[in-house]
mmCIF file of the N, C-alpha and C atoms, coordinates in Angstrom:
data_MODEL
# 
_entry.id   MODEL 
# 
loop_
_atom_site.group_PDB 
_atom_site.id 
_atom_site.type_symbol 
_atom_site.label_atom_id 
_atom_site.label_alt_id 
_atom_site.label_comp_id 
_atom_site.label_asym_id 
_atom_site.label_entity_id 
_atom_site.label_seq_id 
_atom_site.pdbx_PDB_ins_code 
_atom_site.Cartn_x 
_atom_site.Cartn_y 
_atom_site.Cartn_z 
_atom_site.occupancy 
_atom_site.B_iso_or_equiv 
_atom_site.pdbx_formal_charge 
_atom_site.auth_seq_id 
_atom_site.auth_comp_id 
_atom_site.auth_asym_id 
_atom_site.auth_atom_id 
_atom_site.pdbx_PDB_model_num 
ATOM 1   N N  . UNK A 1 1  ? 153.517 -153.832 -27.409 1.00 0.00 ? 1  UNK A N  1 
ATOM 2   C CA . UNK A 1 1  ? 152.201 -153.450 -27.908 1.00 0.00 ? 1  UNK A CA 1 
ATOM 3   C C  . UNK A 1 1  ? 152.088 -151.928 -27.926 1.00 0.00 ? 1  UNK A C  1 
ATOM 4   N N  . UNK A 1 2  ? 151.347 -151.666 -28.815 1.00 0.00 ? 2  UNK A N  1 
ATOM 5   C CA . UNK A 1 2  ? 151.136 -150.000 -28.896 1.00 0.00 ? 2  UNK A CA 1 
ATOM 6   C C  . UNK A 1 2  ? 150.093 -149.521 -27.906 1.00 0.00 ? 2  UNK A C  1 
ATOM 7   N N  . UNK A 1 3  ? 151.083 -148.270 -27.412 1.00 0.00 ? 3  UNK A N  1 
ATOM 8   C CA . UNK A 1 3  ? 150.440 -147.963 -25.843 1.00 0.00 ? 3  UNK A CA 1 
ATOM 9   C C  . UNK A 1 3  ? 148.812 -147.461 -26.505 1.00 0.00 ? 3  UNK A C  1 
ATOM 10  N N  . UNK A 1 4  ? 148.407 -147.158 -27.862 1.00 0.00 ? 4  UNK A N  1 
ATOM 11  C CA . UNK A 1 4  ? 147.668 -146.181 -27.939 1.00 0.00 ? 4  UNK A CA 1 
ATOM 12  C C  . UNK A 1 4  ? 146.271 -147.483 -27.998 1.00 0.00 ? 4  UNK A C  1 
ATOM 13  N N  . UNK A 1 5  ? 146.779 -148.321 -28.511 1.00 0.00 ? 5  UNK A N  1 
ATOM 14  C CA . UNK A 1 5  ? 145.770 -149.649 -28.838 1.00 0.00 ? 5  UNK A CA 1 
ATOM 15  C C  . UNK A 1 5  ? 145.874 -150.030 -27.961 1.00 0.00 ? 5  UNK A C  1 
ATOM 16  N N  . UNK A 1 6  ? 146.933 -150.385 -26.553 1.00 0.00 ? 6  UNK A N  1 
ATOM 17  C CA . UNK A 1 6  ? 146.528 -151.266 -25.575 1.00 0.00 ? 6  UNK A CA 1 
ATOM 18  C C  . UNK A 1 6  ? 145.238 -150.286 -24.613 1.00 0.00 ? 6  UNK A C  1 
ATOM 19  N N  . UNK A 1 7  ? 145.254 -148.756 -24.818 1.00 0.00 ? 7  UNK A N  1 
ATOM 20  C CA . UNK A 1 7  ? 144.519 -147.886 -24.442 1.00 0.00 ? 7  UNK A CA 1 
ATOM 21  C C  . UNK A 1 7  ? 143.214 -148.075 -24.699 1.00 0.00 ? 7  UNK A C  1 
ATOM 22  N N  . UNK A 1 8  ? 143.232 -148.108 -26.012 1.00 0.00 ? 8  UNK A N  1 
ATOM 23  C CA . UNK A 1 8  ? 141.510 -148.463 -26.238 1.00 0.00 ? 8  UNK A CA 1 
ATOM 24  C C  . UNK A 1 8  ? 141.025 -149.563 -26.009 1.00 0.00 ? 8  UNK A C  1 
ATOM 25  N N  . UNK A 1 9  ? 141.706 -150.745 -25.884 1.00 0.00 ? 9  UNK A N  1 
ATOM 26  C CA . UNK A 1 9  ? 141.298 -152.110 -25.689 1.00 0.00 ? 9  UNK A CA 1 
ATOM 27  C C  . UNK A 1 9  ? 140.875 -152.003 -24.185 1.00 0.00 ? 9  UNK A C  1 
ATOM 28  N N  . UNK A 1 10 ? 141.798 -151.392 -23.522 1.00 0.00 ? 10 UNK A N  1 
ATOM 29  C CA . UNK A 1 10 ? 141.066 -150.951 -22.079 1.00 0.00 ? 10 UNK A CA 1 
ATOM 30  C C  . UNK A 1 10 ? 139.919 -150.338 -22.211 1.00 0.00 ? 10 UNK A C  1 
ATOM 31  N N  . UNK A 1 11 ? 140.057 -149.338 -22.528 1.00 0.00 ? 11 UNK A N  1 
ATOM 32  C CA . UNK A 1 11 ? 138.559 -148.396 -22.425 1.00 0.00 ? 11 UNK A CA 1 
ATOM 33  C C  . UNK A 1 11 ? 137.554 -149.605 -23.079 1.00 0.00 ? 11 UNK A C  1 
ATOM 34  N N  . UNK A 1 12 ? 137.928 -150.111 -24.262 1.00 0.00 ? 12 UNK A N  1 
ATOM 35  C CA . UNK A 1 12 ? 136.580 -151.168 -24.978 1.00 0.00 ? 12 UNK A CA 1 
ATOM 36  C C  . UNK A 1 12 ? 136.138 -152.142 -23.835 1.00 0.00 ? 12 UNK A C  1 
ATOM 37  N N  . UNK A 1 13 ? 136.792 -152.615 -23.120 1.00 0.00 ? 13 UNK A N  1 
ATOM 38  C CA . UNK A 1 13 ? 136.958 -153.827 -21.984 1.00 0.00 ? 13 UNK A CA 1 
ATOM 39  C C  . UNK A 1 13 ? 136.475 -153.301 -21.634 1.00 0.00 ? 13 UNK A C  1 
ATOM 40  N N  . UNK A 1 14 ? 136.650 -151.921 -20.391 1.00 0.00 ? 14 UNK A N  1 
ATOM 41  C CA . UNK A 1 14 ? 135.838 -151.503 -19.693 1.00 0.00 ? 14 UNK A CA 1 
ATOM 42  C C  . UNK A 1 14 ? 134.358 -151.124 -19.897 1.00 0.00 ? 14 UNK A C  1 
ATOM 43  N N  . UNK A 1 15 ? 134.076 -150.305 -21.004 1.00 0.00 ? 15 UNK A N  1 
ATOM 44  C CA . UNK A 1 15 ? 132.591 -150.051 -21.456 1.00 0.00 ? 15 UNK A CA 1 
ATOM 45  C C  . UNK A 1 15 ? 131.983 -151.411 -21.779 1.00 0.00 ? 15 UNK A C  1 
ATOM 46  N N  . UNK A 1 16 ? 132.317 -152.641 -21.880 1.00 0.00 ? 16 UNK A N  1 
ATOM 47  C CA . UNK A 1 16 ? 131.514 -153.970 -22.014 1.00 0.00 ? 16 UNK A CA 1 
ATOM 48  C C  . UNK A 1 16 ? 131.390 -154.784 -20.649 1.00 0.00 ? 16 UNK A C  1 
ATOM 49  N N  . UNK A 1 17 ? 132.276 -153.905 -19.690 1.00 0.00 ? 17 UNK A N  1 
ATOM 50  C CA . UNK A 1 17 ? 132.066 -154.727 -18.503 1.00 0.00 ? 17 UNK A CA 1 
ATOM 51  C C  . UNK A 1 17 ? 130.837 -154.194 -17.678 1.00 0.00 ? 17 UNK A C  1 
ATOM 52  N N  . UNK A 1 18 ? 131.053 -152.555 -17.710 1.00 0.00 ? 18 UNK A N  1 
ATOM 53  C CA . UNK A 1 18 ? 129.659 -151.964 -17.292 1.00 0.00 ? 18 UNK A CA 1 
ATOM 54  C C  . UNK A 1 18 ? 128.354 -151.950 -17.800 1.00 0.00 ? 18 UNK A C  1 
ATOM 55  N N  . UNK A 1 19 ? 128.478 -152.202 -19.226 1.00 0.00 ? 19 UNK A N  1 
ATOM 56  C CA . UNK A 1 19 ? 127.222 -152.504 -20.099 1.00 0.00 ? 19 UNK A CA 1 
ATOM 57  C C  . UNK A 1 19 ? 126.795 -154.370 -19.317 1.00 0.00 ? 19 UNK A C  1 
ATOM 58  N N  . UNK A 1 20 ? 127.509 -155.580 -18.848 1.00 0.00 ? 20 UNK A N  1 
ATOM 59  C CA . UNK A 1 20 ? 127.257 -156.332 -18.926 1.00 0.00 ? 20 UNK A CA 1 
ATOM 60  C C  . UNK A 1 20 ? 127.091 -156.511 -17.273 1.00 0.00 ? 20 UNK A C  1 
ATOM 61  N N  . UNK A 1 21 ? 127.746 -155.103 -16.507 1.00 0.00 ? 21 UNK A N  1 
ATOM 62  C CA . UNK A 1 21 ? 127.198 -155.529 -15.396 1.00 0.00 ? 21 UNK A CA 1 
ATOM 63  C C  . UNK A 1 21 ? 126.071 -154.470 -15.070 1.00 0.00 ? 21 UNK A C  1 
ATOM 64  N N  . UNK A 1 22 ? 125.409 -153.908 -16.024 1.00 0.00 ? 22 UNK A N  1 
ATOM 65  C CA . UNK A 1 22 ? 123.858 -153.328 -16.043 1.00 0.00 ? 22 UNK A CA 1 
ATOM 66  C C  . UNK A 1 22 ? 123.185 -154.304 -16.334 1.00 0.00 ? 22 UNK A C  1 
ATOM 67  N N  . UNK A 1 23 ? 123.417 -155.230 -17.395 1.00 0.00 ? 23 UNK A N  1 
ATOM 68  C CA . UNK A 1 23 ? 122.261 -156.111 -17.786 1.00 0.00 ? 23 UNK A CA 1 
ATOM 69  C C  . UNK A 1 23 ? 122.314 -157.194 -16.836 1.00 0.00 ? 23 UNK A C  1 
ATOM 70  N N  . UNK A 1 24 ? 123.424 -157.828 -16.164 1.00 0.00 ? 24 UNK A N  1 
ATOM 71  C CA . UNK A 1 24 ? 123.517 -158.626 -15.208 1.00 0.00 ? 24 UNK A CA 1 
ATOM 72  C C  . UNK A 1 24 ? 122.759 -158.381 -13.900 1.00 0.00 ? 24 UNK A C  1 
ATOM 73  N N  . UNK A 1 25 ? 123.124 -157.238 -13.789 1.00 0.00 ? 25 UNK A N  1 
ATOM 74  C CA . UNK A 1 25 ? 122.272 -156.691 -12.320 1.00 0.00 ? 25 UNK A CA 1 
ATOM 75  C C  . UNK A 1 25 ? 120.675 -156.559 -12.099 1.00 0.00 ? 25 UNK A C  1 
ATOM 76  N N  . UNK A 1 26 ? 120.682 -155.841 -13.623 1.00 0.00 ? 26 UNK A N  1 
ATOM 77  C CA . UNK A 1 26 ? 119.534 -155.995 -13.561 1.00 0.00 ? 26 UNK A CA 1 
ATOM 78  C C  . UNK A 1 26 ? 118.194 -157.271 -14.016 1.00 0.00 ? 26 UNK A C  1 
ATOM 79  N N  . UNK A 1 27 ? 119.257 -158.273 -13.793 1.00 0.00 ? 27 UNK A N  1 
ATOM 80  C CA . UNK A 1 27 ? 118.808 -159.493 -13.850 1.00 0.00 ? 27 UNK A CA 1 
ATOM 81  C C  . UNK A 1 27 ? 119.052 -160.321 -12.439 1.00 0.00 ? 27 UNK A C  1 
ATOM 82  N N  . UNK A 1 28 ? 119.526 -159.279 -11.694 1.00 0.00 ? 28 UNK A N  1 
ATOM 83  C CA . UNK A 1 28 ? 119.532 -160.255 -10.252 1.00 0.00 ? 28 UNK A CA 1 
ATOM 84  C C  . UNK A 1 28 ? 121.222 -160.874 -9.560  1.00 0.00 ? 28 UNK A C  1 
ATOM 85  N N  . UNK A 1 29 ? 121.861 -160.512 -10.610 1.00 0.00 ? 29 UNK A N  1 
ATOM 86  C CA . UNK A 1 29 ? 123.377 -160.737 -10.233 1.00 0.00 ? 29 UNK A CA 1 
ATOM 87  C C  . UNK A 1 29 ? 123.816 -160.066 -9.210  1.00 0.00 ? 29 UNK A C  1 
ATOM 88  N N  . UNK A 1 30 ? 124.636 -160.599 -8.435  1.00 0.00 ? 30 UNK A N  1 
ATOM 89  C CA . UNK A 1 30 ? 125.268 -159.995 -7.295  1.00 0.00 ? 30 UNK A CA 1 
ATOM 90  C C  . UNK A 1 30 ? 126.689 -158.880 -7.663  1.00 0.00 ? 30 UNK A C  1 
ATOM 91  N N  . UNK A 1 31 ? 126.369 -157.574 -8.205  1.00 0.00 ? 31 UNK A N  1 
ATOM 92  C CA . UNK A 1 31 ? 127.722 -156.604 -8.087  1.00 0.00 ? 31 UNK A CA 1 
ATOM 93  C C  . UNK A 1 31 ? 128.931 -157.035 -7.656  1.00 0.00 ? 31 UNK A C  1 
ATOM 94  N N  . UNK A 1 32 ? 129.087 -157.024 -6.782  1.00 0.00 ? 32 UNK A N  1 
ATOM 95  C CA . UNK A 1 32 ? 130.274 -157.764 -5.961  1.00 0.00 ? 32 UNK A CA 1 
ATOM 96  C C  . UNK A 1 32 ? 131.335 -158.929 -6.572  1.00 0.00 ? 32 UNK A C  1 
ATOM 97  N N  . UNK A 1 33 ? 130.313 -159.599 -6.978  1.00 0.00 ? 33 UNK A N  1 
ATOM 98  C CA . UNK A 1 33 ? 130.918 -160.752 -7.734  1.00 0.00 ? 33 UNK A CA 1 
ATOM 99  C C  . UNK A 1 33 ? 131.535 -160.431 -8.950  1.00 0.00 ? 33 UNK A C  1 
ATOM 100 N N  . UNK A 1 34 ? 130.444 -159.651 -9.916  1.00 0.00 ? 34 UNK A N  1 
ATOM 101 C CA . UNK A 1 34 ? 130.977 -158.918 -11.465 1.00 0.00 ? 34 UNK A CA 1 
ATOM 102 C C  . UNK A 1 34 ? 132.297 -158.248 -10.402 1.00 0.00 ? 34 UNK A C  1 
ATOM 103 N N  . UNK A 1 35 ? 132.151 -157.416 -9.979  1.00 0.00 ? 35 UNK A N  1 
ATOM 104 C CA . UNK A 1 35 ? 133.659 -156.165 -9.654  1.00 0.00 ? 35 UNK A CA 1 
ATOM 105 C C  . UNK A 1 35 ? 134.909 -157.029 -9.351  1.00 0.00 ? 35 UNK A C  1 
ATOM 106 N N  . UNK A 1 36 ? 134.782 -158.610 -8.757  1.00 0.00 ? 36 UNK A N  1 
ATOM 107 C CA . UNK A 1 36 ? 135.442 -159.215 -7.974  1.00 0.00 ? 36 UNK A CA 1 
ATOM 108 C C  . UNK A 1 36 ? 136.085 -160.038 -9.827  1.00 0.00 ? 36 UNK A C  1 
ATOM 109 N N  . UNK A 1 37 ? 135.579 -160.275 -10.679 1.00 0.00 ? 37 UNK A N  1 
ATOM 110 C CA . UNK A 1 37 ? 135.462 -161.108 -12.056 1.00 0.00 ? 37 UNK A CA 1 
ATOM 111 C C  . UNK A 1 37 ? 136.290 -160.049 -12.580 1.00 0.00 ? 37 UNK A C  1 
ATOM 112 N N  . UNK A 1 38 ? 135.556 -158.828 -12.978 1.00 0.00 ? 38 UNK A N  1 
ATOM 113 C CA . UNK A 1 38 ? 136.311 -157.726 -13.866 1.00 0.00 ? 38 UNK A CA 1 
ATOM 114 C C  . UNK A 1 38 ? 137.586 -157.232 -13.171 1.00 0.00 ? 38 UNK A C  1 
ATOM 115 N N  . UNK A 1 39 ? 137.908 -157.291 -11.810 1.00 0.00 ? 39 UNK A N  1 
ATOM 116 C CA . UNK A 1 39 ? 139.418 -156.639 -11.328 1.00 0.00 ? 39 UNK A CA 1 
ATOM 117 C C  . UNK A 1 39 ? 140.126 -157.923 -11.789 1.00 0.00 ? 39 UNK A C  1 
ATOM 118 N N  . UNK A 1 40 ? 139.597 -159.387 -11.666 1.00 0.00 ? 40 UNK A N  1 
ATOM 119 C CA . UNK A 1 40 ? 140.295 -160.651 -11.839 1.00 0.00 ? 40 UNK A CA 1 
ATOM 120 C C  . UNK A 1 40 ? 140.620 -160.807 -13.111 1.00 0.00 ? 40 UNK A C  1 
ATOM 121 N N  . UNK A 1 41 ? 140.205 -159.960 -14.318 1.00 0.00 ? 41 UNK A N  1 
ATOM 122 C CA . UNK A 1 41 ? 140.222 -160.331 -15.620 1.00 0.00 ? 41 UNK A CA 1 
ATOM 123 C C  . UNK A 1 41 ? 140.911 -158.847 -15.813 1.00 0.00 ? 41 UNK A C  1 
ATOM 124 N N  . UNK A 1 42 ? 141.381 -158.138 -15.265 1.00 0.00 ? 42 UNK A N  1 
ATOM 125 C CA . UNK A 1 42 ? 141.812 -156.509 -15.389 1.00 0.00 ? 42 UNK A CA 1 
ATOM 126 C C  . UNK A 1 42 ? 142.973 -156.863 -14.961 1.00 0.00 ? 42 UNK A C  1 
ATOM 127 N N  . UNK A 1 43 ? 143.492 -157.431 -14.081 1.00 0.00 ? 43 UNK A N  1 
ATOM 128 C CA . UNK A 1 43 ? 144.949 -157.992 -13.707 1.00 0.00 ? 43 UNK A CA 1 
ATOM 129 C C  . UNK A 1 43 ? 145.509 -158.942 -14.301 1.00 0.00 ? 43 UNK A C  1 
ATOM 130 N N  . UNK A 1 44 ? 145.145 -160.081 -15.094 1.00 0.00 ? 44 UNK A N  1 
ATOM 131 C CA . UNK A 1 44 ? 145.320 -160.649 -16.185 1.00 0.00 ? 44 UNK A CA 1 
ATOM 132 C C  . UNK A 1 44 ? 145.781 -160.177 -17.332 1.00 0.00 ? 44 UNK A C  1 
ATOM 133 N N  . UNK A 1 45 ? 144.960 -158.759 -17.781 1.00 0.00 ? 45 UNK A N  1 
ATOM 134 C CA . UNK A 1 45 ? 145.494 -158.190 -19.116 1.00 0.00 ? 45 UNK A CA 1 
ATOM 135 C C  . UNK A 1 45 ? 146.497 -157.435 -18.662 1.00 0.00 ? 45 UNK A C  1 
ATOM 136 N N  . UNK A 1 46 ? 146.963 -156.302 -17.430 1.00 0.00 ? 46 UNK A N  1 
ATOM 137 C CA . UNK A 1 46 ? 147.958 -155.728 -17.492 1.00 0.00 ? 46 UNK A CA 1 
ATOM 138 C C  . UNK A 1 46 ? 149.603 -156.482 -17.270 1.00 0.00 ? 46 UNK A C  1 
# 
């Protein structure tokens, strides 16, 4: 895969995980859990 696209697909991943754990949180979601989901789905893609 091209390092430059697997690059942005990271950065895109990442800016939708923090956008979704603002709206999550601020709906009452437990942080912990999102950080514990997004490292679990961040080790998957690498």
């Amino acid at each position: 895969m091209d390092a430059t696209l697997d690059a942005r697909a990271l950065a895109t991943y990442f800016v939708a995980v923090t956008r979704g754990m603002e709206v999550l949180g601020s709906a009452g979601a437990d942080r912990s859990v999102l950080l514990s989901v997004g490292r679990a789905a961040f080790t998957l893609l690498t």
